[in-house]
N, CA, C, O and CB atoms as a CASP TS submission, in Angstrom:
PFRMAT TS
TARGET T0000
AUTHOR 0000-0000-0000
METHOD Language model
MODEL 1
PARENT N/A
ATOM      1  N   UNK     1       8.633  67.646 -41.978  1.00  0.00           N
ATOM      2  CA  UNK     1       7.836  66.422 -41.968  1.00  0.00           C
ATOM      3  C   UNK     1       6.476  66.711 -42.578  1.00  0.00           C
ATOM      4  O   UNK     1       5.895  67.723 -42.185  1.00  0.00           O
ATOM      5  CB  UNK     1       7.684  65.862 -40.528  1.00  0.00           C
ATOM      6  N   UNK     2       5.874  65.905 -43.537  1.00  0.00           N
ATOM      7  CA  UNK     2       4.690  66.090 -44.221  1.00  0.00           C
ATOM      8  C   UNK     2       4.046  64.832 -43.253  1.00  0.00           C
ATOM      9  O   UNK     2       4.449  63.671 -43.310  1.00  0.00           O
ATOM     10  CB  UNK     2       4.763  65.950 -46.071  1.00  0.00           C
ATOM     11  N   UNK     3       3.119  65.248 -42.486  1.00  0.00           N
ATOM     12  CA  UNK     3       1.757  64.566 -41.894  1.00  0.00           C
ATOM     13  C   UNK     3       1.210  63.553 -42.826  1.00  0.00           C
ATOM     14  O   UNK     3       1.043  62.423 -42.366  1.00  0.00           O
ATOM     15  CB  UNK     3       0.559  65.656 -41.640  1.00  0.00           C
ATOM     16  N   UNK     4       0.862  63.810 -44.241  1.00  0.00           N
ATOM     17  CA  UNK     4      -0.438  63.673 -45.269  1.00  0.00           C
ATOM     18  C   UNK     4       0.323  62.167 -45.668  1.00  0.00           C
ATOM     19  O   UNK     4      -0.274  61.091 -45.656  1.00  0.00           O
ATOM     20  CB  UNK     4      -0.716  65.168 -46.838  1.00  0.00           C
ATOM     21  N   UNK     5       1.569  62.325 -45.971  1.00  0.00           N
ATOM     22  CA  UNK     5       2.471  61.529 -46.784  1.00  0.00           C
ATOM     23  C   UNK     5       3.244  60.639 -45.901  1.00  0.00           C
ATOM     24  O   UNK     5       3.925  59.725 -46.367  1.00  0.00           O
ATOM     25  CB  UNK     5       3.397  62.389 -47.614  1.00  0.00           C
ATOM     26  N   UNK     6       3.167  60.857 -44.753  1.00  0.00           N
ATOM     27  CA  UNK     6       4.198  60.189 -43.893  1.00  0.00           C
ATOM     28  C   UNK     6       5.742  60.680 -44.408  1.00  0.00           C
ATOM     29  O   UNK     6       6.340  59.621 -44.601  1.00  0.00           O
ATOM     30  CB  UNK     6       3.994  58.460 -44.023  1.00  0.00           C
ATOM     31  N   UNK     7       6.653  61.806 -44.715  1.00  0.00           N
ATOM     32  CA  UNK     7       7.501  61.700 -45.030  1.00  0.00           C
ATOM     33  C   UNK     7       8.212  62.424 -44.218  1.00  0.00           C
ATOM     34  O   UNK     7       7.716  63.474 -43.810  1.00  0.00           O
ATOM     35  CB  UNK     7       7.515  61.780 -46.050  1.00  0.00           C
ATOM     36  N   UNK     8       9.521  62.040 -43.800  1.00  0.00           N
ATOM     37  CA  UNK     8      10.489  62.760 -43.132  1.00  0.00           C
ATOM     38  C   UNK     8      12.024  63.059 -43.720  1.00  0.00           C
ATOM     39  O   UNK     8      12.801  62.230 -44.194  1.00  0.00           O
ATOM     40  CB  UNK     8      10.572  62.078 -41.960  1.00  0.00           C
ATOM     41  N   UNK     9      12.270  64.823 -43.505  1.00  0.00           N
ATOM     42  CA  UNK     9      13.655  64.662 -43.810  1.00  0.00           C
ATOM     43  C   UNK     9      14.457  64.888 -42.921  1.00  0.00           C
ATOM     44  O   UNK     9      13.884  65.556 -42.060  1.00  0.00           O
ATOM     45  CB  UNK     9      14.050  65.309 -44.721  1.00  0.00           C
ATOM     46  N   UNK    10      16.089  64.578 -42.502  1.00  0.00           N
ATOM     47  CA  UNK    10      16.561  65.019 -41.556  1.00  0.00           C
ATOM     48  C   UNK    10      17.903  65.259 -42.031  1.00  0.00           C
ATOM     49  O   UNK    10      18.537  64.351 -42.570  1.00  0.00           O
ATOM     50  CB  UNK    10      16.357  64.269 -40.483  1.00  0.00           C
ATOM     51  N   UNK    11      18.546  66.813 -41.817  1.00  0.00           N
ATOM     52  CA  UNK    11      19.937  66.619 -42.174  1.00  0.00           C
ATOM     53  C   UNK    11      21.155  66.802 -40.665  1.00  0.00           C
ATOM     54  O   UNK    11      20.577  66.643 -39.590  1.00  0.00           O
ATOM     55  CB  UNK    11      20.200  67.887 -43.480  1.00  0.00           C
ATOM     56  N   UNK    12      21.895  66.949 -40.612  1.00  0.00           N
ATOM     57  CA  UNK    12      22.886  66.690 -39.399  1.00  0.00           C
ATOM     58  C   UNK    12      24.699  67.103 -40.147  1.00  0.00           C
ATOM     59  O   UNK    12      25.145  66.762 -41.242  1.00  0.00           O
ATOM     60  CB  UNK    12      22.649  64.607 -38.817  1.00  0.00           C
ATOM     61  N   UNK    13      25.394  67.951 -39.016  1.00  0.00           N
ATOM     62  CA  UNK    13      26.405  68.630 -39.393  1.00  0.00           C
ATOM     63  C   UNK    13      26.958  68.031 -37.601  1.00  0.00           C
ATOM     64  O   UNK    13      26.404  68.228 -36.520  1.00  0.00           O
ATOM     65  CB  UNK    13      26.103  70.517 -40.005  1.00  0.00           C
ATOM     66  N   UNK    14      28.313  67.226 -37.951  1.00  0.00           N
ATOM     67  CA  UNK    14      28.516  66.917 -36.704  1.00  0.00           C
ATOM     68  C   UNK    14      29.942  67.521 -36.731  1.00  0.00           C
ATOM     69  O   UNK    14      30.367  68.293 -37.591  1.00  0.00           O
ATOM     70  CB  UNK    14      28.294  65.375 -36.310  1.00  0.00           C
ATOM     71  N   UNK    15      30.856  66.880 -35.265  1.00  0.00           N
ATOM     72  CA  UNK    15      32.471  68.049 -35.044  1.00  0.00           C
ATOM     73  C   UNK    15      33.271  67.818 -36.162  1.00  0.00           C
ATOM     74  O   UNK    15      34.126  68.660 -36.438  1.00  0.00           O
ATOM     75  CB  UNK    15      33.686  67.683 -33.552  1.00  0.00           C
ATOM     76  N   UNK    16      33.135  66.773 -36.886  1.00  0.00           N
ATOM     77  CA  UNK    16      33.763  66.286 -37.815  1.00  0.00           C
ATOM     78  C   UNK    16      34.135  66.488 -39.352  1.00  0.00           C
ATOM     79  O   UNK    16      34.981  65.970 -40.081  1.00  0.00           O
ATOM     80  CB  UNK    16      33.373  65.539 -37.692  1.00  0.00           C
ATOM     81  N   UNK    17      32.987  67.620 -39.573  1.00  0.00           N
ATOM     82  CA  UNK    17      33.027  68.022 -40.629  1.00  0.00           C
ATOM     83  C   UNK    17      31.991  67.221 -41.718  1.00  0.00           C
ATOM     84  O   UNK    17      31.826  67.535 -42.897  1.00  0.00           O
ATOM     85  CB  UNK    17      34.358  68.019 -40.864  1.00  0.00           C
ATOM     86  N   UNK    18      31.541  66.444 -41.214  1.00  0.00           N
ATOM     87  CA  UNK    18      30.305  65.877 -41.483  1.00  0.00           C
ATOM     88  C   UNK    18      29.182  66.229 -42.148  1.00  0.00           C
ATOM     89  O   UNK    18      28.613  67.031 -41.408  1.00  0.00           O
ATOM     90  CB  UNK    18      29.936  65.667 -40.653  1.00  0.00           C
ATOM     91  N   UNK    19      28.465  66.059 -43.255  1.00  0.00           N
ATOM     92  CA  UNK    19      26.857  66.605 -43.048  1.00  0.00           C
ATOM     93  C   UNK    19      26.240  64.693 -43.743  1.00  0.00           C
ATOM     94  O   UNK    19      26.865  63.894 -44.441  1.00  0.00           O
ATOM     95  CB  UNK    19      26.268  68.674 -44.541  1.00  0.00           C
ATOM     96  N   UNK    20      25.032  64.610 -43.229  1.00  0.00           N
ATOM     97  CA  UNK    20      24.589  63.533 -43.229  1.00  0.00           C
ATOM     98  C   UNK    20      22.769  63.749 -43.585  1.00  0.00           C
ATOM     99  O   UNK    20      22.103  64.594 -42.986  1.00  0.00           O
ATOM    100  CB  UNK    20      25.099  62.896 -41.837  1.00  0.00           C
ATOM    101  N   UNK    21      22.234  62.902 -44.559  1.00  0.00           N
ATOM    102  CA  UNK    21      21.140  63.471 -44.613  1.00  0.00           C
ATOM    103  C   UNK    21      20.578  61.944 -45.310  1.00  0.00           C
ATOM    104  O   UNK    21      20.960  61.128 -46.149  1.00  0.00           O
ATOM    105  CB  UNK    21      21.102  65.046 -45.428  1.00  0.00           C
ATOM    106  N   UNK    22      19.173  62.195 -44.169  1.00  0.00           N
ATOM    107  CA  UNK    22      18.381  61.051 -44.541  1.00  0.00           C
ATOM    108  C   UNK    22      16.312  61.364 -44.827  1.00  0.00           C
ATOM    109  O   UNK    22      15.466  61.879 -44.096  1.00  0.00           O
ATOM    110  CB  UNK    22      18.791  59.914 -43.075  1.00  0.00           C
ATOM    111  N   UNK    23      16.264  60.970 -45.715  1.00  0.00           N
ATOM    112  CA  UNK    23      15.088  60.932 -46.265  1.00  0.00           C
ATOM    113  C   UNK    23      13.951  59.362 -46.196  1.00  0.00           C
ATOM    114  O   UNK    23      14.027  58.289 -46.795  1.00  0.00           O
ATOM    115  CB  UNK    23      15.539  61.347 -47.666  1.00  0.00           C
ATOM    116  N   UNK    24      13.161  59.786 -45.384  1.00  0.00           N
ATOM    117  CA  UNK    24      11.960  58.683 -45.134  1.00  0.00           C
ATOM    118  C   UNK    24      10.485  58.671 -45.807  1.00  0.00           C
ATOM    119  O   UNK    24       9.766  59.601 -45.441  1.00  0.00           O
ATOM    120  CB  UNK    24      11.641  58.748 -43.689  1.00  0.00           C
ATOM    121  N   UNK    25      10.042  57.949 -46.540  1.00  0.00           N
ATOM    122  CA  UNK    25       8.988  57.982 -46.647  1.00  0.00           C
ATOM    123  C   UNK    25       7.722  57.048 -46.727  1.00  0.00           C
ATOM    124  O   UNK    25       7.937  56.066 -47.437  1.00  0.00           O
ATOM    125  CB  UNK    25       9.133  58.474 -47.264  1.00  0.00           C
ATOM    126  N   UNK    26       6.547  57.093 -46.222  1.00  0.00           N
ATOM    127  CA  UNK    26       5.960  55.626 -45.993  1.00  0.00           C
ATOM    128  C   UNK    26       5.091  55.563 -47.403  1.00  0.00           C
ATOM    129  O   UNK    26       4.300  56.489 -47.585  1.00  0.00           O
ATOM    130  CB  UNK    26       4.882  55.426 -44.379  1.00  0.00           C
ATOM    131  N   UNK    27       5.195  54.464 -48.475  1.00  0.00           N
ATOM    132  CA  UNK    27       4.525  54.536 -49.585  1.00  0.00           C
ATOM    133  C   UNK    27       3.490  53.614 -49.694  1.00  0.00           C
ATOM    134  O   UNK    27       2.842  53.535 -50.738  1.00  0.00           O
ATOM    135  CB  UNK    27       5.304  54.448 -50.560  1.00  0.00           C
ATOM    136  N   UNK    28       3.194  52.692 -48.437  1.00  0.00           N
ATOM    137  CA  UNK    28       2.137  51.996 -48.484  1.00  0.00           C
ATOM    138  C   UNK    28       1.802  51.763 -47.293  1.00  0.00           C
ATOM    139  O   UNK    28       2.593  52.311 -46.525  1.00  0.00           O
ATOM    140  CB  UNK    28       2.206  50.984 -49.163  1.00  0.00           C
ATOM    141  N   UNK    29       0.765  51.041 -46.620  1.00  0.00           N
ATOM    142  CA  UNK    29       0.664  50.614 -45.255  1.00  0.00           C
ATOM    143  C   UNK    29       1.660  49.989 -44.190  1.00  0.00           C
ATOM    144  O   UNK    29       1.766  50.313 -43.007  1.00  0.00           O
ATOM    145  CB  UNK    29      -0.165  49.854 -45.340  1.00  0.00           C
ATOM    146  N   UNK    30       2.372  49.009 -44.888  1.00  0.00           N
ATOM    147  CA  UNK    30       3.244  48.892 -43.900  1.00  0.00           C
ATOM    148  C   UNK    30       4.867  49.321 -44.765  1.00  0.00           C
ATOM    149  O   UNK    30       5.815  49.015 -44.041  1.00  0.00           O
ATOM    150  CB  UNK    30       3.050  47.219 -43.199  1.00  0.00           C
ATOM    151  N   UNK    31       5.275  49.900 -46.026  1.00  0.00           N
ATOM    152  CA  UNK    31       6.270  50.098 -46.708  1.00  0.00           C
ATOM    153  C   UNK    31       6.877  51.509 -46.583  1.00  0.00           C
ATOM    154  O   UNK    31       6.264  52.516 -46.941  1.00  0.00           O
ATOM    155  CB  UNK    31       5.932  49.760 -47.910  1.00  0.00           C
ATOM    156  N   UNK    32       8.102  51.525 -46.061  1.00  0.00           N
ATOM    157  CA  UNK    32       8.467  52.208 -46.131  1.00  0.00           C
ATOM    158  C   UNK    32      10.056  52.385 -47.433  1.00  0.00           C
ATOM    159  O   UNK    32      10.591  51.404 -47.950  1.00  0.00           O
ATOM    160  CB  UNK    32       8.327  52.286 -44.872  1.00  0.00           C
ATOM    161  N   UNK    33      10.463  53.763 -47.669  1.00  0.00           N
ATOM    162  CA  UNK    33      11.530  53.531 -48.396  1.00  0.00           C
ATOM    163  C   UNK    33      12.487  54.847 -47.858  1.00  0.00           C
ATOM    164  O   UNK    33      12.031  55.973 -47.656  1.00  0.00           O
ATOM    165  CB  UNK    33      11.134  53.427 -50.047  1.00  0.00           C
ATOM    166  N   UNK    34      13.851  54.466 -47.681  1.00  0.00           N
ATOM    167  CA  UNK    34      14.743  55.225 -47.338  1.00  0.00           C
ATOM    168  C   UNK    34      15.925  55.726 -47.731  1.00  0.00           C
ATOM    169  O   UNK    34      16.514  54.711 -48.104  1.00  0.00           O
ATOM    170  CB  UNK    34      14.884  54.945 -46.667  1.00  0.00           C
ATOM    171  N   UNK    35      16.570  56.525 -47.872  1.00  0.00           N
ATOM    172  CA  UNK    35      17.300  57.433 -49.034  1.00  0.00           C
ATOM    173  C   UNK    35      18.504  57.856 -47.775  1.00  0.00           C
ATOM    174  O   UNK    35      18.011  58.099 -46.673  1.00  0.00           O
ATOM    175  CB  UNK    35      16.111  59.069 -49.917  1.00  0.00           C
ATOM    176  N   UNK    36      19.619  57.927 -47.861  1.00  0.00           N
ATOM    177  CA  UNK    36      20.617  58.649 -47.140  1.00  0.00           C
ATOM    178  C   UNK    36      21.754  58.713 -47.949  1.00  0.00           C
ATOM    179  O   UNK    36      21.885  58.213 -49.066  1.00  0.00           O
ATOM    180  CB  UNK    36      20.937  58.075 -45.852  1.00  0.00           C
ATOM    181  N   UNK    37      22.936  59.658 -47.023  1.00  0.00           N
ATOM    182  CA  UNK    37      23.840  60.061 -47.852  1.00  0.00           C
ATOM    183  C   UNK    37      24.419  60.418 -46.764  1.00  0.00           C
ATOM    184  O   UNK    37      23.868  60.481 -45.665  1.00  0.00           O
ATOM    185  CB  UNK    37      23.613  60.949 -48.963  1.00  0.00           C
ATOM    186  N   UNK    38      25.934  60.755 -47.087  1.00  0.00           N
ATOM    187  CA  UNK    38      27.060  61.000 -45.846  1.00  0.00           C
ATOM    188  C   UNK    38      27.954  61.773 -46.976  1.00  0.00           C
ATOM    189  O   UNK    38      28.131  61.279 -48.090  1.00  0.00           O
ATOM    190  CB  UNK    38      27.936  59.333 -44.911  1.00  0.00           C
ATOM    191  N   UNK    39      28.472  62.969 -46.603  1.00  0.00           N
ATOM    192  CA  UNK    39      29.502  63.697 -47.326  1.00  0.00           C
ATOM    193  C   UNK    39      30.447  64.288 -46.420  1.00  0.00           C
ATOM    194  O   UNK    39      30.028  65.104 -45.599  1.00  0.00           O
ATOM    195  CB  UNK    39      28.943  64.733 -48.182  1.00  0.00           C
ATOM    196  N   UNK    40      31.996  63.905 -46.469  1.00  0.00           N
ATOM    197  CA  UNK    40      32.361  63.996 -46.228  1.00  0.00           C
ATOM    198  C   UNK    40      33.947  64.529 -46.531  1.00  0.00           C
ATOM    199  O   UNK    40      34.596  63.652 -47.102  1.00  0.00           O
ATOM    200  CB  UNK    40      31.802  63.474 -45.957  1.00  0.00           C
ATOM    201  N   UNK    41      34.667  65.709 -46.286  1.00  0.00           N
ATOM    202  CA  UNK    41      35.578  66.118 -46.989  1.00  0.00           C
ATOM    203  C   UNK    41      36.890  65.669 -47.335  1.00  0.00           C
ATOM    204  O   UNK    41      37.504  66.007 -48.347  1.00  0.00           O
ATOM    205  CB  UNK    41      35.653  66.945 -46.650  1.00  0.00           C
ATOM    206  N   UNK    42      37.436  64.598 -46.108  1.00  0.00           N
ATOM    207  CA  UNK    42      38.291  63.169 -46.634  1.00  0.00           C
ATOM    208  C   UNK    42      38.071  62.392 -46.913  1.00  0.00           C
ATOM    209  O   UNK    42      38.999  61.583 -46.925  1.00  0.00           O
ATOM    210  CB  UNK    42      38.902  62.571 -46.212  1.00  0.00           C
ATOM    211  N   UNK    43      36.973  61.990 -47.293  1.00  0.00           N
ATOM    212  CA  UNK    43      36.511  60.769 -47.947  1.00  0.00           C
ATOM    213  C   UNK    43      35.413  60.543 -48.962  1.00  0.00           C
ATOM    214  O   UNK    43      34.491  61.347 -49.099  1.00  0.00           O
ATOM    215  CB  UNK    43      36.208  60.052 -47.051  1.00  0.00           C
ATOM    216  N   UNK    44      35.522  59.506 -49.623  1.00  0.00           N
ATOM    217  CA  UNK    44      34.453  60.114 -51.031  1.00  0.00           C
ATOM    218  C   UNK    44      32.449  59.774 -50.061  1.00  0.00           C
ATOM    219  O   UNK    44      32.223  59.220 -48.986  1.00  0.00           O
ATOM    220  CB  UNK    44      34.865  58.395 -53.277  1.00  0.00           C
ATOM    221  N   UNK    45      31.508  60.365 -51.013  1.00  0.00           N
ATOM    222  CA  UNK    45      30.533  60.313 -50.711  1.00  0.00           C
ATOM    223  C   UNK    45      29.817  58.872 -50.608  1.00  0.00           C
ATOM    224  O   UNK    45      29.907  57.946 -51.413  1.00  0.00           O
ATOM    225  CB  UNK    45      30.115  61.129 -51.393  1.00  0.00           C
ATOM    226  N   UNK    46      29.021  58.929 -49.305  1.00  0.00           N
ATOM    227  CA  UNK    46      28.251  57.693 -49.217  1.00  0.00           C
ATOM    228  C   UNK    46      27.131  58.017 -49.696  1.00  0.00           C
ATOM    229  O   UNK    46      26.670  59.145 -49.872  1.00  0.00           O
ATOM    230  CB  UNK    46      28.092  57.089 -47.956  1.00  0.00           C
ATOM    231  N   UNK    47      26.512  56.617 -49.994  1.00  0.00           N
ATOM    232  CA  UNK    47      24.988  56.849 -50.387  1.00  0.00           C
ATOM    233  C   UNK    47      23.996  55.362 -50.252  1.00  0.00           C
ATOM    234  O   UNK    47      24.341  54.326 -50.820  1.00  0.00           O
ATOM    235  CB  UNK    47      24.981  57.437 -52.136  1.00  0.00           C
ATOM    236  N   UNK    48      22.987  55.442 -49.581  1.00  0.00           N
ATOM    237  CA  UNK    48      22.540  54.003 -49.435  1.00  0.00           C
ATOM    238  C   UNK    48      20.988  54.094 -49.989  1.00  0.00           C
ATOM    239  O   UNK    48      20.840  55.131 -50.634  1.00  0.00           O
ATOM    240  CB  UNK    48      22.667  53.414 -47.727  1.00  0.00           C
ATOM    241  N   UNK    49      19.906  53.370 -49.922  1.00  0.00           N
ATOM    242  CA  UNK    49      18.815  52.770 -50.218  1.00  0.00           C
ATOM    243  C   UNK    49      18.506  51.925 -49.761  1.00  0.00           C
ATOM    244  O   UNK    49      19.067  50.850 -49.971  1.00  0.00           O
ATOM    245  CB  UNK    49      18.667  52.543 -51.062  1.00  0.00           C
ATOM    246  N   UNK    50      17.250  52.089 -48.759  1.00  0.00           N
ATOM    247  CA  UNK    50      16.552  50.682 -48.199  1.00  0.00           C
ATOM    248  C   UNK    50      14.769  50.686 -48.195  1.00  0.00           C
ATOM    249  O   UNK    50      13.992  51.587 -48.511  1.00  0.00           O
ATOM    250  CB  UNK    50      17.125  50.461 -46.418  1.00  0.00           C
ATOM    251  N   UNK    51      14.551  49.507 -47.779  1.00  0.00           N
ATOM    252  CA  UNK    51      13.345  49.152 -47.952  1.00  0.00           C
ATOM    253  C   UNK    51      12.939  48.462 -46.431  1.00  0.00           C
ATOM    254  O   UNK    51      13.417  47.428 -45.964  1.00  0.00           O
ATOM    255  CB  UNK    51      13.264  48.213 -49.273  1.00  0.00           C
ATOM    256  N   UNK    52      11.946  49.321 -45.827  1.00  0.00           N
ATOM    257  CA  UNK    52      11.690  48.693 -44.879  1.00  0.00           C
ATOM    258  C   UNK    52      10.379  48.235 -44.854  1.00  0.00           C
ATOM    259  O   UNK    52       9.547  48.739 -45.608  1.00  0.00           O
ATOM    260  CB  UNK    52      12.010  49.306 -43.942  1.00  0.00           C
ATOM    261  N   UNK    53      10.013  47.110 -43.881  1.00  0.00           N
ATOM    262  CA  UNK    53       8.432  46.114 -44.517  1.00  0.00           C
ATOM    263  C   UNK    53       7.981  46.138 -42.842  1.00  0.00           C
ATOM    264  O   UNK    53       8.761  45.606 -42.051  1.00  0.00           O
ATOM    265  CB  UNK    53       8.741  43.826 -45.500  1.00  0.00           C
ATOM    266  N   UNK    54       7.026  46.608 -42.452  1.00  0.00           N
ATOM    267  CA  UNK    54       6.255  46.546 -41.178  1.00  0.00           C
ATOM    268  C   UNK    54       5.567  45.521 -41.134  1.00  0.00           C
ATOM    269  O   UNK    54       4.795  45.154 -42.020  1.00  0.00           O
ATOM    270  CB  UNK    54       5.430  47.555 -40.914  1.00  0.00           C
ATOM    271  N   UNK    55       5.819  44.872 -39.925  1.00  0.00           N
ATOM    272  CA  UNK    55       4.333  43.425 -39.952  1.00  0.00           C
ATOM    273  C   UNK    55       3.415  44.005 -39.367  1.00  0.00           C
ATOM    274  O   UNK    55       2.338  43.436 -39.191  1.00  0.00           O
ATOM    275  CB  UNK    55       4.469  41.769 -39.007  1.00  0.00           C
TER
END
C-alpha cells in the first residue's frame, strides 16, 4: 500500500486453485479506479475495470 497515492494491491490464492488480484487506486478526491483479474486453471481468465465516485 502506498500512503502518498492512496493505492492498494491485493493478491489471494484460495483451495481452489485460484489466484485473484485486485488493484486500487484513488486519482482524485473522491475518484477512485479499480483493476482486477481472476485466473483460473479450468476456466479462461477474468478481468474487470471500475470506477468508483465518493459523495
Amino acid at each position: 500500500m502506498d500512503e502518498r497515492k492512496k493505492q492498494i494491491l491485493k493478491s489471494k490464492i484460495d483451495s481452489q486453485s485460484r489466484i485473484s488480484f485486485s488493484y486500487k487506486s484513488k486519482i482524485a478526491k473522491n475518484l477512485k479506479v479499480i483493476l482486477s483479474a481472476e485466473i483460473n486453471r479450468s476456466a479462461p481468465a477474468l478481468m474487470g475495470f471500475g470506477v468508483q465516485l465518493e459523495r
